[in-house]
N, C-alpha and C positions, 0 to 999 in steps of 0.2 A: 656457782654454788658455794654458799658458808657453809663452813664445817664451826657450828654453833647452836650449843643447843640454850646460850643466852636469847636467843632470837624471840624465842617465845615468851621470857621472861615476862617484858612489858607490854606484851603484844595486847593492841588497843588502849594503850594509854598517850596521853596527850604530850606530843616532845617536850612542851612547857610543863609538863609536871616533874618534881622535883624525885628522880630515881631515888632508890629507900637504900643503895650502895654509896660507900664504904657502913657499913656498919659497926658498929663501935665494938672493939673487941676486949669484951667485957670480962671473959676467962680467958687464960691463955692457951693456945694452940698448945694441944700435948703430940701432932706430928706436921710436918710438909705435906705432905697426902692430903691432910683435912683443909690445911689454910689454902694450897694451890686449888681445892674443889670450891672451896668460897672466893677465891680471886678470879678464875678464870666466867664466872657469872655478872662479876662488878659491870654495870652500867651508872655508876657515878658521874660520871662527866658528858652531859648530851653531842658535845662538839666532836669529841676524843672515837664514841661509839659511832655517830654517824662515819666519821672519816673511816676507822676502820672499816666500818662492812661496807663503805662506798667501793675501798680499793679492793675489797674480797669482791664482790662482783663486778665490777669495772675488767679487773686485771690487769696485768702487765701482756702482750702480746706474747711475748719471745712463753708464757706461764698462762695464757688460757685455757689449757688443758687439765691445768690442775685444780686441788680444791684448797682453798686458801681458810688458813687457820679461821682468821676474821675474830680473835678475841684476846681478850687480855692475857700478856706471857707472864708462866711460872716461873722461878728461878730452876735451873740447872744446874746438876753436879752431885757431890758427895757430901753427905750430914755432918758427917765427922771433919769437915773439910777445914785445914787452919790459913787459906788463902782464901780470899773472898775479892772477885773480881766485879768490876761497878763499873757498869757502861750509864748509856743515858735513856734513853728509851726503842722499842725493836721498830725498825727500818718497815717501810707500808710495802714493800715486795721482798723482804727478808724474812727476820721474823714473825712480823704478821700473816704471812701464807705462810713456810713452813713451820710457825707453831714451837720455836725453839728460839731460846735468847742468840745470838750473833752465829743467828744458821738461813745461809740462803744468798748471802751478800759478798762484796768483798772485806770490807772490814771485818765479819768474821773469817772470810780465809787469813788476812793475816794474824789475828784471834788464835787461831786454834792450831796455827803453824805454830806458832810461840807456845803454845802451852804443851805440844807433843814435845816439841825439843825440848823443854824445859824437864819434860819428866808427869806431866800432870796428867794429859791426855791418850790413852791406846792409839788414835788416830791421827792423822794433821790435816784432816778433813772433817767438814761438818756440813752434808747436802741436805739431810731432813732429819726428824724427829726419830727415824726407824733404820740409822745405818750404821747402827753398833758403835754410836761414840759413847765409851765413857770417861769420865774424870774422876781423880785419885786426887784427893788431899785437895781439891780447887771445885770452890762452886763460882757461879755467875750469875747476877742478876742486874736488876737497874731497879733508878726510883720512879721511872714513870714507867707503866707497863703496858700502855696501849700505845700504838702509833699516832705521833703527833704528826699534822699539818707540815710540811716543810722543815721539821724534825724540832720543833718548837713546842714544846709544850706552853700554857698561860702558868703564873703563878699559883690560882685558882686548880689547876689540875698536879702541880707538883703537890701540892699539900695535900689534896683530896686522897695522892698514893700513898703519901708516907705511911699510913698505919700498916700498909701491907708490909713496907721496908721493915719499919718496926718489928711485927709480927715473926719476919723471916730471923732477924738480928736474935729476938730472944730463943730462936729455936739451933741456930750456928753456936753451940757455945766456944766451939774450938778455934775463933778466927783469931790468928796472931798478926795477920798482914791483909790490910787492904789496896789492891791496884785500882787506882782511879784513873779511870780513861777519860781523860780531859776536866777540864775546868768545872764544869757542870756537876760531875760524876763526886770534883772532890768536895763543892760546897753541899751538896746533898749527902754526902758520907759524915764532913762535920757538925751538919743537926739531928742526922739523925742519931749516933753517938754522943752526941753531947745530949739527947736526953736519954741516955742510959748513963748519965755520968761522967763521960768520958771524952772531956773537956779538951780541944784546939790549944795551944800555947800561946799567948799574947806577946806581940800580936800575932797575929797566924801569918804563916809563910805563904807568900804570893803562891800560885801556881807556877810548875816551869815541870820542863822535862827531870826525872830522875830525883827531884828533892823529896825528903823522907819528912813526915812529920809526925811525931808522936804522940800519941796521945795518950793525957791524963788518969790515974784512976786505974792502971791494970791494964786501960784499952790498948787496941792493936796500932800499926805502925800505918801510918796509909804513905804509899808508893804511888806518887803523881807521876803522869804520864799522857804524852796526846792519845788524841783518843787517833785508833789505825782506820780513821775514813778514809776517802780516795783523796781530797783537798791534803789531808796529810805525808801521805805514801808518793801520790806522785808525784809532789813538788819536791820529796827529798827533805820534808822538816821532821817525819821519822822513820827510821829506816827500821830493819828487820835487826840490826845488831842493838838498834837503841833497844827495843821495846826484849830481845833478848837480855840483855843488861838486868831490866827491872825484873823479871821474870826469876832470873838468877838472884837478886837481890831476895827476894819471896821464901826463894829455895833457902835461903841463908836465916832468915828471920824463921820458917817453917821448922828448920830442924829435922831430926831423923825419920819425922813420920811421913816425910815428905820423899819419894822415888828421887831415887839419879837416874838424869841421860842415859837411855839404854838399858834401864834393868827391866827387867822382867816383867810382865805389867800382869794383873790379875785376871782370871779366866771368871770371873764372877758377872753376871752381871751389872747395867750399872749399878752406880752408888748413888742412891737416891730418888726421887721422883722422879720421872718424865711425864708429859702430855701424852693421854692418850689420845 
C-alpha cells in the first residue's frame, strides 16, 4: 500500500502527458506548512514518480509489512533554524517509506548520531516520522526530493526541484551555516544561493572533507563534507569524529542560539513541520 494521496492526482492521464508540477511560485510562500502541502503532491518528473511508487509497492522484504511513504520528502526540523543541513535526495527504502529526510537508513543513523551530540537533536535516533525526534537550531532537507533510480537523479529532474529548494531558502531566514553532504549536495547549494545573490568565490574551492566556503553578499558559510553512506563509513573515508568536527564547526559559526552538548533540550514539541 502507498500512503499517497498524489495517487489520484493524475489518475487517468496518459504517462506521456506532461504533469502541470512544479508550478511556478508566483507569490511567495508565507509558511512551511503551505509549501511542504504543495510539494508533497509534485509529480513533475514521470521517471522519479514511477520509481517511487514502484518501490512503495514492490518493498523491501525485511519492510513489507509496512506502509511506505511513496512521495516526495519535506524538509525537516526547525524554522528559526541557523544550520541547514543538504543531503542529496531520500534513499528508495529510507526516506521514501518512512516519509522523513535521512530517517530509515544507515546514513541517517550516522545523520542523527552527529547532530544529538552536537546539540541540535533530543534523540540519536531517527526510526520514522512519529518517534519524537525533534531538532533545535538545525533543519534538513535536499535538492531532489523524490527517490532517484540508483540514487541518480537526471539533470532534467535536478532543476525540475530547485524551485522547491528555493521556495524553502526564502522562508529559513536564519541560516548562517550550511553542511553539505557530499559533492553533489554542495554544487546544488552553490546555485541555489547564488540566485538569491549569494555568490561561490572564484574560483570556487574544490570539494574535500572539512573545507569552508563562504559565501558572498551576507550568505552563509557552507561546511563540505562526505556525504555518511555506507561506501563512506565503512571504508573508513569518514569517520564519526570527522563528520563530529563539522558539526562542531556549525556550532561555532551558529552562535548562542545554538544548544551545547548536554544541555537541556526543550519539552516543546517539535520545531516545525512534519509529515503527516
Amino acid at each position: 500500500m502507498i500512503v499517497s494521496r498524489a495517487t489520484a492526482f493524475i489518475a487517468g492521464t496518459s504517462p506521456n502527458r506532461r504533469p502541470r508540477y512544479p508550478r511556478r511560485v508566483g507569490a511567495p510562500y508565507r509558511s512551511l506548512d503551505k509549501l511542504n502541502a504543495d510539494l508533497v503532491e509534485c509529480r513533475s518528473c514521470p521517471r522519479l514518480v514511477h520509481w517511487r511508487e514502484q518501490v512503495a509497492r514492490e518493498k523491501r522484504a525485511a519492510f513489507r509489512d509496512e506502509d511506505y511513504w511513496g512521495r516526495p520528502l519535506p524538509g525537516f526540523g526547525d524554522p528559526e533554524a541557523r544550520l541547514l543541513v543538504l543531503g542529496l535526495a531520500p534513499a528508495a527504502h529510507g526516506g521514501n517509506r518512512t516519509g522523513r529526510m535521512f530517517t530509515g537508513d544507515r546514513s541517517g543513523d550516522w545523520l542523527y548520531r552527529a547532530l544529538h551530540r552536537a546539540g541540535f537533536a533530543n534523540q540519536p535516533t531517527s526510526k520514522d516520522r512519529r518517534d519524537g525526534l525533534r531538532l533545535e537550531g538545525a533543519y534538513i532537507t535536499a535538492p531532489v526530493r523524490c527517490a532517484p533510480p540508483a540514487n541518480k537523479p537526471t539533470a532534467e529532474e535536478r532543476d525540475n526541484c530547485a524551485l522547491w529548494l528555493d521556495a524553502e531558502l526564502s522562508l529559513l531566514a536564519n541560516i548562517g551555516a550550511v553542511i553539505c553532504l557530499g559533492q553533489f549536495a554542495y554544487q546544488q547549494a552553490v546555485r541555489a544561493f547564488g540566485r538569491r545573490g549569494h555568490a561561490a568565490p572564484k574560483p570556487r574551492p574544490r570539494f574535500g572533507h572539512a573545507v569552508e566556503v563562504p559565501l558572498g553578499n551576507g550568505g552563509p558559510v557552507l561546511l563540505l563534507s562526505y556525504h555518511p553512506s555506507q561506501q563512506n563509513t565503512f571504508t573508513g573515508k569518514l569517520t564519526e569524529g570527522m563528520l563530529d568536527a563539522v558539526f562542531a564547526r556549525a556550532r561555532e559559526i551558529g552562535g548562542s542560539s545554538v544548544r551545547g552538548p548536554g544541555s537541556p533540550y526543550p519539552s516543546e514539541s517539535s520545531r516545525g513541520p512534519r509529515p503527516s
